[in-house]
Each structure stands twice: as C-alpha cells, then as structure tokens.
C-alpha positions, -999 to 999 in steps of 0.1 A, spaced: -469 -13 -384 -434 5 -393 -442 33 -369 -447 8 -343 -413 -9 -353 -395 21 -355 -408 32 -318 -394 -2 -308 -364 4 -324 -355 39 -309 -365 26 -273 -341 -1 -273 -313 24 -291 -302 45 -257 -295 9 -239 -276 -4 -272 -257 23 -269 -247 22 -227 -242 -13 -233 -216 -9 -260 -198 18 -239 -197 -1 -207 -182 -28 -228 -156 -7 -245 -148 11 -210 -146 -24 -196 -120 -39 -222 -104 -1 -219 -93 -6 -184 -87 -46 -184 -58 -34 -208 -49 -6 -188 -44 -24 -155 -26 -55 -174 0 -25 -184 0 -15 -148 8 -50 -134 36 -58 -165 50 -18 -154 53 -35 -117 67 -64 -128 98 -50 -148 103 -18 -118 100 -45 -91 129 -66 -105 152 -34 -110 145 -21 -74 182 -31 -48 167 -39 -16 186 -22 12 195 -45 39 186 -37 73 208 -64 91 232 -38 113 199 -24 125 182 -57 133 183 -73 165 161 -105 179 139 -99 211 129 -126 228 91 -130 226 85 -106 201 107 -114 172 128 -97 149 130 -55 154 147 -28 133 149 9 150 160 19 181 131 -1 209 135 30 234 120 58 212 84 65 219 77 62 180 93 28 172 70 5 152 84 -27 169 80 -43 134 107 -64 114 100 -36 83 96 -1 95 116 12 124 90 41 127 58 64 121 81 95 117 107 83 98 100 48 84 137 45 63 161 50 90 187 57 104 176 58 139 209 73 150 206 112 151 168 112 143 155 148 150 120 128 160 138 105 190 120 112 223 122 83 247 93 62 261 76 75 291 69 46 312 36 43 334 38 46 374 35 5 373 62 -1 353 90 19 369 81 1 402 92 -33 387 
C-alpha cells in the first residue's frame, strides 16, 4: 500500500512542479510589464512634442498633410511626411525626387 502511494506521489510531483513555475513565471512578468506601462507613463509625460504647424497645410479632399506633396516619397499623412525621412525637414532632403506622373495624367 505505501509503495503504491509513493508511485502516486512521484507521478503527480513533475506536474506540481511545472505548475508552480508557470505560476511564478506568470506573476514574474505581470510585474514586469506593470513596470513597463508605469516607465511609459512617467517618459510619455516628459517627452515636448514638436509642432509641425509651418509644415502643415489643408488639401481639399484629403485632409491635413505635412511634407512636401510633390516628392515621390511623401506619406500624404497628417504625422509622417515620409518613408525616408519621417522627422523632417523636407527642405534640402538628400531623398527628394519628384513624382513621375503616368501618360493619363499629364494629358489632363
């Protein structure tokens, strides 16, 4: 009867054990990514957003754009200007190359 309790009893040991790891891993990063989001929250509040309003311009139908509209990499976006260079400035941008239009468009 005690060997049969004792087989029992070191069966069941390897799961006691994986559960109690997953649990402590588990509570481990809960914590960890509670740090994370209080980290955020104090960097967030200390970052000075720059103001993009001498770049921004409305166009009808589309909305609010920053960047130059003529260069071939322009996001047409009210946040990024580009794909190449996201923060600006447009003027003097090493990456400008115009728009090439289609046959269709330079007709009209």
């Amino acid at each position: 009867m005690l060997n049969t309790l004792l087989v029992i009893a070191v069966g069941f040991l390897p799961s006691l054990i994986s559960l109690w790891v997953i649990r402590k891993t588990h509570l481990r990063s809960r914590l960890r990514l509670r740090q994370a989001a209080m980290n955020f929250r104090s960097v967030q509040g200390g970052q000075n957003v720059r103001s993009v309003e001498g770049d921004r311009y409305y166009l009808e139908g589309v909305g609010y754009l920053i960047g130059d509209i003529s260069c071939k990499f322009n996001a047409r976006s009210g946040y990024i200007r580009c794909a190449v260079n996201p923060d600006g400035p447009c003027n003097g941008c090493r990456h400008y190359e115009p728009k090439k239009f289609a046959d269709s468009e330079k007709k009209a």
